[in-house]
Each structure stands twice: as structure tokens, then as C-alpha cells.
N, C-alpha and C positions, 0 to 999 in steps of 0.2 A: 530416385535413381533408377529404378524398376523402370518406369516409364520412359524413361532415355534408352535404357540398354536393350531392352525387347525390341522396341521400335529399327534399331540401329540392326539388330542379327535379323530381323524380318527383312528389311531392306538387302542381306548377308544372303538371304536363302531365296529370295526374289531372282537375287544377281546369278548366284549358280544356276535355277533354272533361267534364265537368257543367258547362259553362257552354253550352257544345254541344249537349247535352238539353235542359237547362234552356227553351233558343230555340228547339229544334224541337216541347217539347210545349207551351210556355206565348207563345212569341213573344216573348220579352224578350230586351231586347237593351241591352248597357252605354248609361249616360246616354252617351257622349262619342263614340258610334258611332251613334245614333239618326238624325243628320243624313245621316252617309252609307249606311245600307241601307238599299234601297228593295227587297228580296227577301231575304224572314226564310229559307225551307228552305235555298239556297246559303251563306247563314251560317253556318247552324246547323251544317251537315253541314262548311263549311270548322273551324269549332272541332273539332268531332267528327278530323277526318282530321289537322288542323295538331295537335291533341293524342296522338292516336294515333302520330304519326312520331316526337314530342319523346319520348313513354315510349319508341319502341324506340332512341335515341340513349341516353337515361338506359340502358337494359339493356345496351346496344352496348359504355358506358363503365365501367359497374359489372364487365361481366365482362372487359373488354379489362386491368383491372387483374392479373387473373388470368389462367393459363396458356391456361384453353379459352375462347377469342371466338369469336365467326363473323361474317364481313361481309356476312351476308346482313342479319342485324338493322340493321345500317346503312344498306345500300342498300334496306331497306323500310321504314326509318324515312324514308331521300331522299326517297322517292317519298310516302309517305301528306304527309309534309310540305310538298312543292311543292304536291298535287291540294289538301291547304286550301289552300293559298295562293292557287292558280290560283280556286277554287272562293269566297274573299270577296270577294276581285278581281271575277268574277263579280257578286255581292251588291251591287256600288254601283252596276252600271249601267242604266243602266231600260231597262224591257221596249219591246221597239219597235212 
């Protein structure tokens, strides 16, 4: 079951970052977030980074299966995963 579901949220954190490009070269941005972002690059870059943390969780947990892990994958997946966070958080609030 492991091996279907890792697979499936890799392919999950893939997609956010190309959705992450996708906003930084073209400006688009989901129909149902259009009302709240008022600054396209902190989007784009929060999908970029909230995608990048989710793949190294996905890697974190594919190998923690097996004998050799590192917690570093994890605690640099924490981290790229809070700076999107912090970074769309960012993206709703308007420029002063």
C-alpha cells in the first residue's frame, strides 16, 4: 500500500511545483485563489518551495521504509515547506 501512496503524493508535490512555474512564467493562478492573491511572484515561489518540502517528506518516507533514512531530508523538507507557506501567506496581503 506504501508503494501506491508515496508514489501518488510525489506525483502531488511534482504538481505544485509546475503549478509554481507555471505562475511565475505565465501569471496564472487557480480560479478559487484569484480573489485572494494580490502578488503573483510570492505565490508562485510559495508553490515552488511548499512543493519542494512535500517531495523531500515523500523521499523522507520512501526511505525511512528502509534501513538507511536521514533526518535531514525531513528537516529540509520543514523548512522549504513553512518559507511556502510563510511566502503565500505573504501573496494575499497588499502592498502598502
Amino acid at each position: 500500500m506504501v508503494h501506491v501512496v508515496l508514489p501518488a503524493l510525489t506525483a502531488v508535490a511534482l504538481g505544485m511545483v509546475g503549478l509554481g512555474v507555471a505562475g511565475l512564467t505565465t501569471g496564472w493562478v487557480h480560479p478559487w485563489e484569484r480573489g485572494r492573491v494580490l502578488r503573483l511572484v510570492p505565490h508562485g515561489l510559495g508553490h515552488i518551495f511548499s512543493g519542494c518540502g512535500f517531495f523531500c517528506f515523500c523521499v523522507f518516507f520512501l526511505f525511512a521504509l528502509s534501513d538507511e533514512f536521514s533526518l535531514k531530508s525531513l528537516a529540509g523538507g520543514a523548512v522549504l515547506f513553512s518559507i511556502g507557506v510563510v511566502l503565500r501567506g505573504v501573496a494575499a496581503f497588499p502592498d502598502r
